[in-house]
N, C-alpha and C positions, 0 to 999 in steps of 0.2 A: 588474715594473719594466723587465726589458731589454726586452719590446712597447709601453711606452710611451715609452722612450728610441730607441728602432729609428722609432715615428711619428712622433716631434720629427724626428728626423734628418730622414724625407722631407720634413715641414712645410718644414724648415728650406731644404732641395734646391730644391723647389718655387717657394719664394718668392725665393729667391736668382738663379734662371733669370728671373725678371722685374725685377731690379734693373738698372739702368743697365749696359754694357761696362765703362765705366772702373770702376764702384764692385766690380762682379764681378771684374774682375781683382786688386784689390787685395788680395782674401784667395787667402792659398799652397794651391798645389795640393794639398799635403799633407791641409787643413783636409777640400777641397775630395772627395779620394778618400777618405776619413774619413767622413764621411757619407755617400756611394756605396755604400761595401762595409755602412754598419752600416745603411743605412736598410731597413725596411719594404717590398719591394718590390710588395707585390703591396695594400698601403696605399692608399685612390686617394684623393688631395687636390686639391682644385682649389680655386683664388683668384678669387672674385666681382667682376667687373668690374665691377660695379654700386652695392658698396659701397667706403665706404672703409676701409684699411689697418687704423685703428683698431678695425674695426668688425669685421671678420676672424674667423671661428673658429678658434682656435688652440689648441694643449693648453698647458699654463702652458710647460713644459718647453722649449717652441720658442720663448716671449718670451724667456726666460729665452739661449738660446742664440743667439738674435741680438740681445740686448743687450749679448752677451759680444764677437760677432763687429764690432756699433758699437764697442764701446769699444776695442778690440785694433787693428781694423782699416779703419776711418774716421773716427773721433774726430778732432780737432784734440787738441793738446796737453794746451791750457788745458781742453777738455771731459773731456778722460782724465783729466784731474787733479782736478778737480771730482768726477768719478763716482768716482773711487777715493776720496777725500776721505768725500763719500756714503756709501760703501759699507761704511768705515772707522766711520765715526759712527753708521750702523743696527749691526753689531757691538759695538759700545761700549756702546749702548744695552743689547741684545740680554742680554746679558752680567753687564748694573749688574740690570738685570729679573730674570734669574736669578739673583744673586747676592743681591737681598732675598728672592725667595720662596723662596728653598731655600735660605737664612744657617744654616748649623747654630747658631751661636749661641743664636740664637730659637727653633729647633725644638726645643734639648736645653731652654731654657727654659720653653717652654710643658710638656714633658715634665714638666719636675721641677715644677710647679704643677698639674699633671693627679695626678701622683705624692702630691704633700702632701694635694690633695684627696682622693685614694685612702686615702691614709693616714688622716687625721684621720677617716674613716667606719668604716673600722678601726677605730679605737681608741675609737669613741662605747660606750659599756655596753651592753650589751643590756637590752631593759626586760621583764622577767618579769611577768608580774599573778599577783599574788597573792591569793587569794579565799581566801576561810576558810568552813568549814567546814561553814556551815550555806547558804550560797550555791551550794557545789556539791553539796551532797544535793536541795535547790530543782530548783537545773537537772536530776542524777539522776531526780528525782520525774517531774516537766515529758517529760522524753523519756520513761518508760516509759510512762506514762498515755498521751501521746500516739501512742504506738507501740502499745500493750494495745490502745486504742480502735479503731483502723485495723482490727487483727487482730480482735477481737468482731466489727466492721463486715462485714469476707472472710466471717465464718462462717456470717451469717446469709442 
């Protein structure tokens, strides 16, 4: 995790050195030596002049960080406030989603219906067969003869 957060950093370095002066300045030095000391240094990233921005190989981690450094630090207001807005409503989502698939409610439900099923096989009789008396001298008969016979068969 910190060698793919250390790659972002440079990604991040990298692409930032080719953004406009003014838009470069607007993020605090602070941000700026932050990614310096943590990136990757020996990483080698280079940005295709031939494609575009969108097009870019990137690791998720480094979208992720310069949509952070957009919204903090060039946004307009009314965009800041939208993306947070956004960001707020995939959380909400996020959250109603986990909150049906993992409802203990429903889970202890489904339990206790798995349970009564369990139970009620439980509790079915057991069913014995009962043969009498001359059905299993029959079968008796049937298996020695045919076991005698095998053995006759060996001796000869």
């Amino acid at each position: 995790m910190e060698d793919i957060r250390a790659k972002a950093y440079k990604e991040v370095y990298e692409i930032l050195k080719k953004v406009p002066e003014e838009d470069f300045n607007k993020i605090p030095k602070e941000v700026l030596i932050m990614l310096q000391t943590n990136m990757d240094k020996k990483y080698k990233y280079k940005i295709s002049k031939d494609m575009d921005f969108e097009n870019q190989q990137m690791l998720r981690e480094t979208k992720i960080l310069l949509a952070i450094i957009y919204r903090d630090f060039w946004a307009t207001e009314y965009e800041r406030d939208r993306i947070n807005k956004k960001i707020n409503y995939d959380v909400q989502k996020n959250e109603e989603n986990k909150k049906e698939k993992y409802n203990p409610n429903e889970m202890f439900k489904n339990n206790r219906k798995k349970q009564a099923r369990v139970q009620e096989n439980v509790n079915l009789p057991s069913v014995i067969e009962k043969r009498n008396f001359f059905a299993k001298l029959v079968d008796y008969i049937k298996n020695r003869f045919f076991n005698y016979e095998i053995d006759k068969d060996d001796e000869r």
